[in-house]
TORPA-4810 file (N, C-alpha, C, O; in nm, 3 decimals):
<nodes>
NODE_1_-12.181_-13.031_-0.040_-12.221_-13.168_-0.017_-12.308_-13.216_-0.133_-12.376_-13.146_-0.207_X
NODE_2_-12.291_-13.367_-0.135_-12.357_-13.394_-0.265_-12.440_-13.482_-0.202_-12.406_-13.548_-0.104_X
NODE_3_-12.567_-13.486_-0.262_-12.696_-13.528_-0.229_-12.773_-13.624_-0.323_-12.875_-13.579_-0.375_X
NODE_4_-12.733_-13.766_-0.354_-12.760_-13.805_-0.501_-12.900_-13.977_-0.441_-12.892_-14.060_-0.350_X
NODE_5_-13.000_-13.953_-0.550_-13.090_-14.063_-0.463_-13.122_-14.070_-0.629_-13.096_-13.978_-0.706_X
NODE_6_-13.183_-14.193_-0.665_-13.246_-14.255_-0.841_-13.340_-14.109_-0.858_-13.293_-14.033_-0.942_X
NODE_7_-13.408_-14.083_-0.820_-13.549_-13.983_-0.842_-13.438_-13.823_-0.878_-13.482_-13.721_-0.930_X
NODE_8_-13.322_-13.839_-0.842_-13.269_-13.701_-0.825_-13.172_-13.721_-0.946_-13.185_-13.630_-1.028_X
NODE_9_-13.096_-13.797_-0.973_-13.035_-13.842_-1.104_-13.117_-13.843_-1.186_-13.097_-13.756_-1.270_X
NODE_10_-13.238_-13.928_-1.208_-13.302_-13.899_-1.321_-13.385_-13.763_-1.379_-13.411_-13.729_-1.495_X
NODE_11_-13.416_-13.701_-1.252_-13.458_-13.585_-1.312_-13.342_-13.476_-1.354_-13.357_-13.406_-1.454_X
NODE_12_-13.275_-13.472_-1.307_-13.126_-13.341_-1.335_-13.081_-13.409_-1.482_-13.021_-13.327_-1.551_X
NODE_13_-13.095_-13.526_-1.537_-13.071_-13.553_-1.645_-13.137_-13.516_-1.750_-13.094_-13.488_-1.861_X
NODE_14_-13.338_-13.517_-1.678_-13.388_-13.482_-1.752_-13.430_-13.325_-1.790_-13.514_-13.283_-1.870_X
NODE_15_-13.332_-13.249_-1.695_-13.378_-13.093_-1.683_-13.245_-13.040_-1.780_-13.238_-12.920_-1.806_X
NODE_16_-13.140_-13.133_-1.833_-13.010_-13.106_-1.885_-13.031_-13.118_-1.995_-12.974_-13.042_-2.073_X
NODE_17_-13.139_-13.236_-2.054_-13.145_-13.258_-2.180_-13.249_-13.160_-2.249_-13.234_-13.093_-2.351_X
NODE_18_-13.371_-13.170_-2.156_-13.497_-13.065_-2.248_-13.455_-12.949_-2.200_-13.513_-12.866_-2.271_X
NODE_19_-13.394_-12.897_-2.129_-13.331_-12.764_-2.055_-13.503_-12.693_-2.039_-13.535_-12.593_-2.103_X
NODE_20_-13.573_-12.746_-1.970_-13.702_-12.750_-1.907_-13.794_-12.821_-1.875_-13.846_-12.900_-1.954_X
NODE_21_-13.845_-12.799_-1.708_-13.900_-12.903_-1.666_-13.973_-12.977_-1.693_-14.041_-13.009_-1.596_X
NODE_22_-14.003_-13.035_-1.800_-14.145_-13.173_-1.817_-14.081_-13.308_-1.810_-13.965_-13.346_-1.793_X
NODE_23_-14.179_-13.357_-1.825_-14.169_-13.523_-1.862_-14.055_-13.572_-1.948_-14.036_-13.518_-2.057_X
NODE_24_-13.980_-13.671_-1.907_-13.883_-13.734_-1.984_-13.901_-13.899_-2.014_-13.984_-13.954_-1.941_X
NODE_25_-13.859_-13.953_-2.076_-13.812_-14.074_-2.037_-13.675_-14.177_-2.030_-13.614_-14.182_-2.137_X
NODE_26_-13.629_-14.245_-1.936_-13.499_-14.319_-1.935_-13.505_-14.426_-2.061_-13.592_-14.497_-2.110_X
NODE_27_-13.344_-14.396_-2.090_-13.373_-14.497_-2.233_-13.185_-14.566_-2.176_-13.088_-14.497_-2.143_X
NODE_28_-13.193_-14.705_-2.182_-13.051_-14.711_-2.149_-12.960_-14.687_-2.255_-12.845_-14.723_-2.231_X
NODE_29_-12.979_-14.642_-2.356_-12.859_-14.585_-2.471_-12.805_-14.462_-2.424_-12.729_-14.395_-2.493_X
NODE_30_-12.839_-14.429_-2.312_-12.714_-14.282_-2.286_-12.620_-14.303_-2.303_-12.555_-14.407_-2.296_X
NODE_31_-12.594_-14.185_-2.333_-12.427_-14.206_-2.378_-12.356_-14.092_-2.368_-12.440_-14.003_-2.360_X
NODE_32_-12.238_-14.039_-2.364_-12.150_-13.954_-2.383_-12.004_-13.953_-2.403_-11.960_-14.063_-2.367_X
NODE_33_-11.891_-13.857_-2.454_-11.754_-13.891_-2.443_-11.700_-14.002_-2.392_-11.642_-14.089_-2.458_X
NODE_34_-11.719_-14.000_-2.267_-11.643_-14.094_-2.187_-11.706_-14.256_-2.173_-11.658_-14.336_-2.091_X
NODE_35_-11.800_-14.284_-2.249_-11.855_-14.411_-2.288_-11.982_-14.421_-2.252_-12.040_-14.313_-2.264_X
NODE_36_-12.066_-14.531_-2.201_-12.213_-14.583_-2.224_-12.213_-14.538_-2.084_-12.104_-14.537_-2.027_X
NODE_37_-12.320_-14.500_-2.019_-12.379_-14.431_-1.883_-12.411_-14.565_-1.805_-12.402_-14.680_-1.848_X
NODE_38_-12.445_-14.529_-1.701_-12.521_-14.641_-1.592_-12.619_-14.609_-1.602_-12.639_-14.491_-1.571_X
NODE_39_-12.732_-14.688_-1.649_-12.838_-14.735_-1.615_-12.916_-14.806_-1.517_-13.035_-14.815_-1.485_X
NODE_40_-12.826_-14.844_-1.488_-12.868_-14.997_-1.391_-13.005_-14.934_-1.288_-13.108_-14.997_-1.262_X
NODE_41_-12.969_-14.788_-1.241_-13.066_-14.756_-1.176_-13.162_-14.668_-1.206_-13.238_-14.618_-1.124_X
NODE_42_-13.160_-14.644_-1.352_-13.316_-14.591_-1.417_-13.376_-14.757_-1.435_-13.313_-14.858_-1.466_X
NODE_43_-13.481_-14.747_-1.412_-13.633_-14.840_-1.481_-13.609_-14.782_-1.634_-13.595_-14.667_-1.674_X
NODE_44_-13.611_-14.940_-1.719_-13.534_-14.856_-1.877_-13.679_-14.816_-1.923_-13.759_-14.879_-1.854_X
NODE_45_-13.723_-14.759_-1.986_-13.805_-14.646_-2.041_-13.931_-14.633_-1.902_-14.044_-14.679_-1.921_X
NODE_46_-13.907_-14.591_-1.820_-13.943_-14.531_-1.688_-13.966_-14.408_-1.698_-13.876_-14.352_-1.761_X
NODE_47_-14.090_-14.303_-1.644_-14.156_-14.222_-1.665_-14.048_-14.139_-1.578_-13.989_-14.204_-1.492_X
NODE_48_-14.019_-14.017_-1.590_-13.891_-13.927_-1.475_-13.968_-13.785_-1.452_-13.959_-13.702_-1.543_X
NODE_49_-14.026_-13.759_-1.360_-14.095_-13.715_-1.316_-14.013_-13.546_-1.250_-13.935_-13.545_-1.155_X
NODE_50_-14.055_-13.426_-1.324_-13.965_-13.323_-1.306_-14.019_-13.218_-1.271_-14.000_-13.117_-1.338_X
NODE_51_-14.089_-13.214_-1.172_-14.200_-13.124_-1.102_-14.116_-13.058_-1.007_-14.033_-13.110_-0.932_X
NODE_52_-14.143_-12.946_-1.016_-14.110_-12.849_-0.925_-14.067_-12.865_-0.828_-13.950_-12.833_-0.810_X
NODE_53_-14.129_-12.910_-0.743_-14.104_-12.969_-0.596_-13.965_-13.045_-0.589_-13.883_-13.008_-0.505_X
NODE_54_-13.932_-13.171_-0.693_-13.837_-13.231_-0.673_-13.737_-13.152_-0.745_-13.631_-13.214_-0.739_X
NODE_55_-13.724_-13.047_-0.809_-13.564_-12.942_-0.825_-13.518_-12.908_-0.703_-13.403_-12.874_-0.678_X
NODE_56_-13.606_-12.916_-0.625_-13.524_-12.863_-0.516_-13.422_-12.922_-0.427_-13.337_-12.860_-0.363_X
NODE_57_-13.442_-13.064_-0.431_-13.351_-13.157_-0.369_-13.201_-13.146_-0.458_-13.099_-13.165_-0.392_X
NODE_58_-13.191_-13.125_-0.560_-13.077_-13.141_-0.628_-12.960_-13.085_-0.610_-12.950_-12.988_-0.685_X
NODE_59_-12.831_-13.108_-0.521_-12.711_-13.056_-0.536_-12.620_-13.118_-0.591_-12.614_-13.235_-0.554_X
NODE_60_-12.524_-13.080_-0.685_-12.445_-13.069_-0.796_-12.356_-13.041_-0.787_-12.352_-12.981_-0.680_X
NODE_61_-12.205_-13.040_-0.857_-12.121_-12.940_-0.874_-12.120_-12.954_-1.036_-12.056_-13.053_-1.073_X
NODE_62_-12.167_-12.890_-1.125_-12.207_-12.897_-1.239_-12.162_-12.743_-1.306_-12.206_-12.631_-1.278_X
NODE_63_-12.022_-12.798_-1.439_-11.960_-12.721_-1.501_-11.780_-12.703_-1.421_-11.721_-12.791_-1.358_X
NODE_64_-11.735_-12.571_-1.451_-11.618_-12.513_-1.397_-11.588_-12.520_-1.232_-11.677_-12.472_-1.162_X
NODE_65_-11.495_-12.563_-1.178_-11.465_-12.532_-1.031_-11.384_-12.546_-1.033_-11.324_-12.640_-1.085_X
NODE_66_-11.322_-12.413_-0.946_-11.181_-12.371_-0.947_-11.128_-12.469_-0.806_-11.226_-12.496_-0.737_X
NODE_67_-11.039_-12.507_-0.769_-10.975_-12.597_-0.628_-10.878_-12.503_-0.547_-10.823_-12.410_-0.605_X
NODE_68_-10.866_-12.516_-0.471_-10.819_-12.383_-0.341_-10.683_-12.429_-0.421_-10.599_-12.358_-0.366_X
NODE_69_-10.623_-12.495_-0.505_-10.438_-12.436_-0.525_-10.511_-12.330_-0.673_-10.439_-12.231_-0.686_X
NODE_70_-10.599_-12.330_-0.752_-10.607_-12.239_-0.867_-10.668_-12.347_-0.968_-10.713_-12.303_-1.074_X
NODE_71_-10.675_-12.480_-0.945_-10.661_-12.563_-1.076_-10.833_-12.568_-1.098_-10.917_-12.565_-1.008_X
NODE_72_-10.858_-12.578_-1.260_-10.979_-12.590_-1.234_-10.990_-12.732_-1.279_-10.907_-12.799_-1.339_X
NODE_73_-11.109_-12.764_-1.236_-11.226_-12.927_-1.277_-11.373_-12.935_-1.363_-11.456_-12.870_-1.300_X
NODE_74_-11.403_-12.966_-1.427_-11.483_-12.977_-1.511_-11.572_-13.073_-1.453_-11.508_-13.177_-1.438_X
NODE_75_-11.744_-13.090_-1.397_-11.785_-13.167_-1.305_-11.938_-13.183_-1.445_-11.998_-13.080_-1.475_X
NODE_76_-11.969_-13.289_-1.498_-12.046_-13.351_-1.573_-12.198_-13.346_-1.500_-12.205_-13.292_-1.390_X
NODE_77_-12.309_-13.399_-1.557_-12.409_-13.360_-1.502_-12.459_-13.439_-1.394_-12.572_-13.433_-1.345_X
NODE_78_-12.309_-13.558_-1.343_-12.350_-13.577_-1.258_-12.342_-13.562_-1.110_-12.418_-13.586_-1.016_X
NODE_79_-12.223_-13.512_-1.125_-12.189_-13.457_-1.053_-12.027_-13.508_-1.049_-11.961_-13.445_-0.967_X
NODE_80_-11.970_-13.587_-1.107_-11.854_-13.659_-1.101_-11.720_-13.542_-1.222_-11.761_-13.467_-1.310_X
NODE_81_-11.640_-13.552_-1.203_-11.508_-13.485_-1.279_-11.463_-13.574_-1.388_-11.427_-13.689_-1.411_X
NODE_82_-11.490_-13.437_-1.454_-11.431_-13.523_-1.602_-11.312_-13.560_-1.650_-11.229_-13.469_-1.645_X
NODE_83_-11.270_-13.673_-1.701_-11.138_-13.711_-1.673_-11.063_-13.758_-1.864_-11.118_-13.811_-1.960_X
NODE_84_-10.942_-13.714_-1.848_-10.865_-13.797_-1.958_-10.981_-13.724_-2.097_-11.008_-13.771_-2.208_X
NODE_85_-11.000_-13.668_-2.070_-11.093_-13.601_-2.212_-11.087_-13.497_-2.294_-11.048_-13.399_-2.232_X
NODE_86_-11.121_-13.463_-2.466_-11.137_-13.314_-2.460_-11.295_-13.278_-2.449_-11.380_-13.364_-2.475_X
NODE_87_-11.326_-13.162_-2.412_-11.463_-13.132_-2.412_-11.494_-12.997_-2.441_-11.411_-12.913_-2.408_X
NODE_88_-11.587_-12.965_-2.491_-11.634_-12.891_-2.559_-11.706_-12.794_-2.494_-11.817_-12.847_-2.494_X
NODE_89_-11.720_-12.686_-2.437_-11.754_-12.610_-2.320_-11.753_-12.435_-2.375_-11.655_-12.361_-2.366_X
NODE_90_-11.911_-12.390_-2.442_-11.938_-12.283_-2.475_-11.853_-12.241_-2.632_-11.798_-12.131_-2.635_X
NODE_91_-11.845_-12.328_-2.752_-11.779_-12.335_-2.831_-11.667_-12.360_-2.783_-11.744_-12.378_-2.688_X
NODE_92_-11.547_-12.384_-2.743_-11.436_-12.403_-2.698_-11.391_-12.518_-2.685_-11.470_-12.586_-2.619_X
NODE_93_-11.284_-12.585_-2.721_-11.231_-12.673_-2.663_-11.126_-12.725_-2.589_-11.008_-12.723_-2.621_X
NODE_94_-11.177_-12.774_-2.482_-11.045_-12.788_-2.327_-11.031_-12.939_-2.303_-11.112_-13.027_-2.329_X
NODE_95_-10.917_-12.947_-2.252_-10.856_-13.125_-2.264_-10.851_-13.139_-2.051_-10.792_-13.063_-1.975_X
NODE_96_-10.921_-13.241_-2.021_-10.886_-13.238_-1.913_-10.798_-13.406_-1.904_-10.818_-13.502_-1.978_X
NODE_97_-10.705_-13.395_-1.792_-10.612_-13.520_-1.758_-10.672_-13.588_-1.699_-10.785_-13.568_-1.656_X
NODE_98_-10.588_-13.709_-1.682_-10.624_-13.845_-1.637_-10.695_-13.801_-1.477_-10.802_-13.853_-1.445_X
NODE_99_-10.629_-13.709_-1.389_-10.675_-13.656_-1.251_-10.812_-13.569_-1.277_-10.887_-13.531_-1.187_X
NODE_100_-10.829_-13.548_-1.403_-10.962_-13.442_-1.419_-10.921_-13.294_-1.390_-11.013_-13.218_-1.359_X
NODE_101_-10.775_-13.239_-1.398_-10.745_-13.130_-1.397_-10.750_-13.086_-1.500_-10.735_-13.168_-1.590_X
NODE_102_-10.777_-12.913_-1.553_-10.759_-12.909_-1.691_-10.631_-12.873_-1.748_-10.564_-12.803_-1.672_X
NODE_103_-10.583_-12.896_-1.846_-10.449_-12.871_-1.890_-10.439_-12.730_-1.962_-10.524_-12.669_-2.027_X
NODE_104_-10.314_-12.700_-1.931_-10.255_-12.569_-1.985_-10.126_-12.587_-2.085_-10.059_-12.690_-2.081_X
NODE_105_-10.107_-12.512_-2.147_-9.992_-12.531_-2.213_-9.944_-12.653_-2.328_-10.041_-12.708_-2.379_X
NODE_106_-9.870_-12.681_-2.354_-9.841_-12.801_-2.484_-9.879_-12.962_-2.382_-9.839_-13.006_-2.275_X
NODE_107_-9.972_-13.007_-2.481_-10.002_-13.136_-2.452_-10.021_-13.228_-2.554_-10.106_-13.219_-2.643_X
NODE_108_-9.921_-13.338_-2.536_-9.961_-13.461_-2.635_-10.071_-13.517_-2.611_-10.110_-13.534_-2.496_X
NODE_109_-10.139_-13.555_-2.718_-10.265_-13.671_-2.726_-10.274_-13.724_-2.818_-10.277_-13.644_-2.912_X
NODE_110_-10.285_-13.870_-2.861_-10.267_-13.975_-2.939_-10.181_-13.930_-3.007_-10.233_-13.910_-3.117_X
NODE_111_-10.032_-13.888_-3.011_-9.944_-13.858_-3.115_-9.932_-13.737_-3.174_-9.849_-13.699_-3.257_X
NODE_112_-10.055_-13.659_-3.107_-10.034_-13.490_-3.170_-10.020_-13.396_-3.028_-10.060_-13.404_-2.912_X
NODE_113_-9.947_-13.317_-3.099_-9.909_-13.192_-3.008_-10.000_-13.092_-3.044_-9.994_-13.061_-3.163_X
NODE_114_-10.129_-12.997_-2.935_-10.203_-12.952_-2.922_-10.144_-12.831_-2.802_-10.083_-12.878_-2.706_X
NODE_115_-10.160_-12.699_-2.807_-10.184_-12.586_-2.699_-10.256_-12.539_-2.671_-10.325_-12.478_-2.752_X
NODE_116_-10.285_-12.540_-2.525_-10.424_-12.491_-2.484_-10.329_-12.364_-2.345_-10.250_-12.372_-2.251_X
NODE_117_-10.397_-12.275_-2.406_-10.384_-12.147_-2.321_-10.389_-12.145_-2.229_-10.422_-12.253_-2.180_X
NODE_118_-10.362_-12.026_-2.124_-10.356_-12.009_-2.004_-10.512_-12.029_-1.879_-10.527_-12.057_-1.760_X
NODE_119_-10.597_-11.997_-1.992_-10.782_-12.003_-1.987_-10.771_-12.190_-2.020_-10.885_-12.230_-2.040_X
NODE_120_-10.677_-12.299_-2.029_-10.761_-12.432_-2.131_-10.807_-12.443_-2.234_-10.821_-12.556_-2.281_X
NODE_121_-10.851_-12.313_-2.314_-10.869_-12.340_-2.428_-10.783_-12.357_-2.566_-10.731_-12.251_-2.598_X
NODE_122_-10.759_-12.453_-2.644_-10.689_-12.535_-2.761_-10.707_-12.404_-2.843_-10.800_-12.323_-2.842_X
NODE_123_-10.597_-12.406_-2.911_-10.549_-12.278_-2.960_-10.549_-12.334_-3.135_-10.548_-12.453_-3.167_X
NODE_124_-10.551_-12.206_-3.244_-10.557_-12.222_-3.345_-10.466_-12.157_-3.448_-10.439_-12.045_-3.405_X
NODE_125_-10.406_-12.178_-3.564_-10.304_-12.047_-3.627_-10.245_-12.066_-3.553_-10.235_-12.147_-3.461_X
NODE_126_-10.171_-11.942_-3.611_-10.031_-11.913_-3.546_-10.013_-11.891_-3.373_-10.110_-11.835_-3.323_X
NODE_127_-9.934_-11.917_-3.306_-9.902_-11.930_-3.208_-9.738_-11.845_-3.176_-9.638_-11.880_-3.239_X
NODE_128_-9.732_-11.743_-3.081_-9.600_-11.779_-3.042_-9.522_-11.811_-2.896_-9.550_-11.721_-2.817_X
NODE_129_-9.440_-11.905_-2.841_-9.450_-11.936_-2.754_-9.266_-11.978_-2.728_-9.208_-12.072_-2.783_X
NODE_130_-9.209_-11.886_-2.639_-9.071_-11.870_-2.579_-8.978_-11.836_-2.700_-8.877_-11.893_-2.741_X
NODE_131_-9.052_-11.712_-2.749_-8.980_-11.669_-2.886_-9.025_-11.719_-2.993_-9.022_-11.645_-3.091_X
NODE_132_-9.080_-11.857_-3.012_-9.075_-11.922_-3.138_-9.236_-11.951_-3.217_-9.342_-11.988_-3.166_X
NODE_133_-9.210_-11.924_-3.328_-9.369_-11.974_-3.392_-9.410_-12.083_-3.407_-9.321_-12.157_-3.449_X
NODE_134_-9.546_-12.152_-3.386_-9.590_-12.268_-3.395_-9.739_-12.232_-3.477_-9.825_-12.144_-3.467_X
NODE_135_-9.720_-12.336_-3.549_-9.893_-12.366_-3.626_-9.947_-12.448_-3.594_-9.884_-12.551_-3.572_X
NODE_136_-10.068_-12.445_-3.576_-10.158_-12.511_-3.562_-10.251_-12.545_-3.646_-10.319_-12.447_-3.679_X
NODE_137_-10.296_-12.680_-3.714_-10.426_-12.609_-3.835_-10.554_-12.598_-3.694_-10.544_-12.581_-3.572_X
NODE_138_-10.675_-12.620_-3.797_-10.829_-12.621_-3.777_-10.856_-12.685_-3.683_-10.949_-12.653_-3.609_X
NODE_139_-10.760_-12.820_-3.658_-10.800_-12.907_-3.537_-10.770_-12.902_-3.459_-10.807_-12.975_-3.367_X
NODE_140_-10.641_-12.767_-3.445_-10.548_-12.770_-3.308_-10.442_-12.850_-3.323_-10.381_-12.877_-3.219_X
NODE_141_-10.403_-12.893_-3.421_-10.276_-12.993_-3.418_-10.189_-12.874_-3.435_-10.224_-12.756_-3.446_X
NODE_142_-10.025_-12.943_-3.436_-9.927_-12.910_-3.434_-9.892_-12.918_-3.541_-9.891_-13.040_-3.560_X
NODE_143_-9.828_-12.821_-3.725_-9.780_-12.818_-3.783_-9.663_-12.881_-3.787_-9.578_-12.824_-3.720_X
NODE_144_-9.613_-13.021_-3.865_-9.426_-12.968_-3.900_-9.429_-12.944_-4.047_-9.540_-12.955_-4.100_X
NODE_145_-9.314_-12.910_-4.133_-9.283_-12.920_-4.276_-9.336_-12.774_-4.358_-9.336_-12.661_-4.309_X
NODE_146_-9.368_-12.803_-4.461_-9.435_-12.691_-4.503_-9.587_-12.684_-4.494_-9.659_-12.784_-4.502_X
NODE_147_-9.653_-12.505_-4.470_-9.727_-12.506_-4.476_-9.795_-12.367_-4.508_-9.750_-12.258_-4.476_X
NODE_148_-9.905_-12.390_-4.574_-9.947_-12.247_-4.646_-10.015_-12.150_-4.537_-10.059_-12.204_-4.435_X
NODE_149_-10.026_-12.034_-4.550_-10.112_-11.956_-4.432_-10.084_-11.839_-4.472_-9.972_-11.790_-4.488_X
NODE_150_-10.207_-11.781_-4.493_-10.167_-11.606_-4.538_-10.121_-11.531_-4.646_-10.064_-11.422_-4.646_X
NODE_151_-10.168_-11.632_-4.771_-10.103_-11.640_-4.850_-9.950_-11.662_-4.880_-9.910_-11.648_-4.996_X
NODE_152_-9.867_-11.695_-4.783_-9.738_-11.749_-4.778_-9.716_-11.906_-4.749_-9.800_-11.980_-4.697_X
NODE_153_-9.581_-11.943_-4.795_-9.530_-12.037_-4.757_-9.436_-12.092_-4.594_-9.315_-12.079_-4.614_X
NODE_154_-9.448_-12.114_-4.534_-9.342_-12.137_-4.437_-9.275_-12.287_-4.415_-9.312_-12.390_-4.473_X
NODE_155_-9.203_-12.280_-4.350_-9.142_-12.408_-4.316_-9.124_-12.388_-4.162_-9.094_-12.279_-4.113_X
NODE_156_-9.147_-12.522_-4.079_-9.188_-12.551_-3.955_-9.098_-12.679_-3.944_-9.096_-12.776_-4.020_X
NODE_157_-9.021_-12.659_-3.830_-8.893_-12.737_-3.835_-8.977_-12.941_-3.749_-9.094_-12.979_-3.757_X
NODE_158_-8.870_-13.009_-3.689_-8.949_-13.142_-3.653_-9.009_-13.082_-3.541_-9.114_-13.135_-3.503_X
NODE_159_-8.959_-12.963_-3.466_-9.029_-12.965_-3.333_-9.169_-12.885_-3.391_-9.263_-12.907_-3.314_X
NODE_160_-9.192_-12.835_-3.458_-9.292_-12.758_-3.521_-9.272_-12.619_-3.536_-9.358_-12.547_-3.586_X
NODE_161_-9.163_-12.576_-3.495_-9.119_-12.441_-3.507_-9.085_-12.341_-3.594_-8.973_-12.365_-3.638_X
NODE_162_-9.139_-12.221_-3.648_-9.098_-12.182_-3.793_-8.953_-12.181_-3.785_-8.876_-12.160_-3.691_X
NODE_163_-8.936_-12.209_-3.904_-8.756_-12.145_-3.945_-8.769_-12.010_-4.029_-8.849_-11.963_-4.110_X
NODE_164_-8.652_-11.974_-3.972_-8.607_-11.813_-4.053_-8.508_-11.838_-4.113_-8.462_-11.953_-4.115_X
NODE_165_-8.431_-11.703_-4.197_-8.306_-11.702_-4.231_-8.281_-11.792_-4.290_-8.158_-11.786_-4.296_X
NODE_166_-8.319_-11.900_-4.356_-8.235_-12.021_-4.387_-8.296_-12.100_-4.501_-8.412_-12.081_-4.537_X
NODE_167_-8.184_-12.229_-4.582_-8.259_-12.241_-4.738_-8.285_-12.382_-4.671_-8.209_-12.447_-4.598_X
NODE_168_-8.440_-12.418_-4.724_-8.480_-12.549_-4.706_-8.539_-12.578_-4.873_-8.608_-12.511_-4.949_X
NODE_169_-8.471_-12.717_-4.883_-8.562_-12.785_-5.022_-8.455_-12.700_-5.112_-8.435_-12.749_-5.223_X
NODE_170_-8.387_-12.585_-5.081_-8.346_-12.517_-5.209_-8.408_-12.369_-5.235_-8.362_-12.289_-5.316_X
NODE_171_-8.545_-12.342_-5.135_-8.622_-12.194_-5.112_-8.574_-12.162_-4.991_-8.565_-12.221_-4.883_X
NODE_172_-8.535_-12.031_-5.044_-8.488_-11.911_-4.946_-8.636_-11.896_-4.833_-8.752_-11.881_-4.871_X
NODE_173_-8.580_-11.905_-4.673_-8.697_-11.825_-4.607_-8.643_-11.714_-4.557_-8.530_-11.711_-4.509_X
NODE_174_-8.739_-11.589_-4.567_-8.659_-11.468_-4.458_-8.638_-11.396_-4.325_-8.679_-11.492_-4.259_X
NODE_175_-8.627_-11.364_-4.292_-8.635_-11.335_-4.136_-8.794_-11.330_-4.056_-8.827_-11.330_-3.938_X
NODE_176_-8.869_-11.326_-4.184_-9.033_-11.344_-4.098_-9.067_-11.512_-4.162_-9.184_-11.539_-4.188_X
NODE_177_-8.968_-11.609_-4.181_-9.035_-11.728_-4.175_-9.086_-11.758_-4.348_-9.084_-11.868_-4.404_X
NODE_178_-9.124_-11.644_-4.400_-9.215_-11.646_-4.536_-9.092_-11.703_-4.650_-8.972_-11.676_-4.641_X
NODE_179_-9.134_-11.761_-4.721_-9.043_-11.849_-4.861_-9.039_-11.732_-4.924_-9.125_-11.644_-4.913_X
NODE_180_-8.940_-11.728_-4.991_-8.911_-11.587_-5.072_-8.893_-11.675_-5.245_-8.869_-11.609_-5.346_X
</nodes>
C-alpha cells in the first residue's frame, strides 16, 4: 500500500538526493528524464524537514519489482513506474515501454536498433543472436556496412548482420566475417 501526504514526498526526495537525513530545500526546477516534476505541492524554497520520526511514515515501491507473470517495473522515487524511457540503474542501461515494462530483446528507438538482454540490460560489441552476428558500437546502436573491431574489418549486411563467405565492394570476407 502506498501512503503518500506533501510532508512525505518532500522528505523521501530529500533523503534520495543527500542520501542522508538533514535539511533540504524545495526548489521548483526538479527535474528528471521524463520532464519537469510537480511542484505545485512543495512551498517553492520551503524548509523539508527529515527527522527521524517522519522516515517512518514512508511507503514506496522504489527501484526493481518483479509482477506475479515475471515482468519487471522500474518504480521512481516516487513511487510511480517508469515509462517509455532508458534509465540508467547501477551503471547499466535498461529501456522501459510505454506500459513501464522493461524490455528484452531487439528494440527500436528513434530509428535505432538497440539489444537488451535477458537481465534488460543494452548490450555492447559483438552480439550473437539466432546464429547470426550483430554489432553494436559504444552507444548500443545497431551496426550496418563496414566496421572496424579487433583489429579487423567486417561487413554487416542492412539488417545488421555480419556477412561471411562472400565479396563485398570487391574484398573477400571469410567464413569468420573478417575482410581478407
Amino acid at each position: 500500500m502506498i501512503k503518500r501526504n506533501n510532508k512525505n514526498i518532500a522528505l523521501f526526495l530529500s533523503t534520495l538526493i543527500t542520501l542522508a537525513p538533514v535539511a533540504a530545500f524545495a526548489d521548483d526546477n526538479v527535474s528528471n528524464t521524463k520532464g519537469q516534476a510537480n511542484t505545485s505541492s512543495i512551498e517553492k524554497n520551503s524548509e523539508i524537514n527529515s527527522s527521524k520520526e517522519n522516515e517512518e511514515n514512508i511507503r514506496y515501491n522504489v527501484g526493481w519489482v518483479q509482477n506475479s507473470d515475471g515482468s519487471y517495473y522500474l518504480y521512481d522515487g516516487l513511487g510511480d513506474i517508469v515509462k517509455s524511457s532508458w534509465c540508467k540503474v547501477g551503471g547499466k542501461w535498461y529501456y522501459l515501454k510505454d506500459d513501464g515494462k522493461m524490455a528484452t530483446g531487439w528494440i527500436k528507438n528513434e530509428g535505432s536498433w538497440y539489444y537488451v538482454g535477458q537481465w534488460g540490460n543494452m548490450h555492447k560489441g559483438w552480439i550473437k543472436d539466432g546464429g547470426l552476428w550483430y554489432y553494436l558500437n559504444e552507444d548500443g546502436i545497431m551496426q550496418r556496412g563496414w566496421v572496424y573491431s579487433n583489429n579487423s574489418w567486417y561487413y554487416l549486411n542492412e539488417y545488421g548482420a555480419m556477412v561471411t563467405n562472400a565479396t563485398i565492394d570487391g574484398y573477400k570476407l571469410g567464413p569468420d566475417g573478417v575482410c581478407e
